[in-house]
N, C-alpha and C positions, 0 to 999 in steps of 0.2 A: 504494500500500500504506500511505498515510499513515493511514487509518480503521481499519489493525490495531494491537493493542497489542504492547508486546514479546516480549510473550508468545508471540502469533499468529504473528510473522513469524519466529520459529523455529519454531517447527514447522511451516509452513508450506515455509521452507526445507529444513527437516529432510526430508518428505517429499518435495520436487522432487528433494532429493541421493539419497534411496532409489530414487525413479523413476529416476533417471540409470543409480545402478550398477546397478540389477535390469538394464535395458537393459542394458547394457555384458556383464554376467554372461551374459546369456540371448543375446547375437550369441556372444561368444567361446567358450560352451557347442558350439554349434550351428556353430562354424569347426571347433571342433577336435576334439570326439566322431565315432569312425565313424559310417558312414552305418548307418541301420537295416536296409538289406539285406545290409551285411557281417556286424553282429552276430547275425540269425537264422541266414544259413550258416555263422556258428563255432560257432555255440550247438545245432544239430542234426549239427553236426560235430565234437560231442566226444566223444573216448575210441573214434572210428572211424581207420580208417586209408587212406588216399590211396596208391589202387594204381600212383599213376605216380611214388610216390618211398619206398614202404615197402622195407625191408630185408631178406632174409632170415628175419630174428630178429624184424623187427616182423609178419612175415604170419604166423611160426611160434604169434605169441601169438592168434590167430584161430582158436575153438573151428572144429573140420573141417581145420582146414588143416596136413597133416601136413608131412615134408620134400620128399616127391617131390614133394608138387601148388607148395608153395614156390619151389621152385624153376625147374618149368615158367611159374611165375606172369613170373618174373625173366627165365628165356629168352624168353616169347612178348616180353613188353616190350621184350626189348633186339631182336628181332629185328624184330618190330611197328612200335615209337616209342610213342607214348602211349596209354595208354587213355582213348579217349572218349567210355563211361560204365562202369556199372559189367556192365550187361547181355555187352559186351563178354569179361569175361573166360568166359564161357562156351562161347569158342573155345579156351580151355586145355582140354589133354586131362585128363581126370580131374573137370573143376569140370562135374557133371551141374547138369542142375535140380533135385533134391534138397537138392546140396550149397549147389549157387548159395540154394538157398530159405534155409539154415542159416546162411547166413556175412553176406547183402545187409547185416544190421544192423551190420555191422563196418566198411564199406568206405563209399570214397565215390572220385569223381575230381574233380580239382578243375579 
């Protein structure tokens, strides 16, 4: 490097230090950001509810879904175990295919 002036070999260094940290930024970026298939599934899972841990009160806020169907929702689960999908709950008594058609955008299982 002795044919650069002083000039040259700061900036020169200047940008080897950039190249460094951009590296360093863009591994630890990439350790510790979720993965992209976790943030699509939060991201089409928002403001829905996860029928294998909603509440009483959180399925009551689900346009169609009054107290009675609520609550069968609660008993088939606890008698069932989990639901694993959401096609599923339309072995609740009361959740037709109509209603099932009305509410899918609400729900999700996880």
């Amino acid at each position: 490097m002795s044919w650069l002036t002083d000039e040259e070999r700061k900036v020169v260094i200047f940008l080897l230090l950039v190249a460094l940290l951009g590296g360093c930024a863009n591994y630890l970026f990439k350790k510790i950001s979720p993965s992209r298939k976790n943030i699509s599934s939060i991201n089409e899972n928002i403001g829905k509810v996860d029928l294998n841990t909603a509440t009483r009160e959180a399925l009551l806020d689900i346009p169609h879904i009054g107290l009675t169907v609520a609550q069968r929702i609660l008993e088939y689960r606890d008698k069932n175990g989990a639901f694993q999908d959401t096609e599923e709950l339309k072995k609740v008594k009361g959740v037709t295919n109509y209603r099932f058609g009305k509410i899918k955008d609400y729900i999700y299982v996880k």
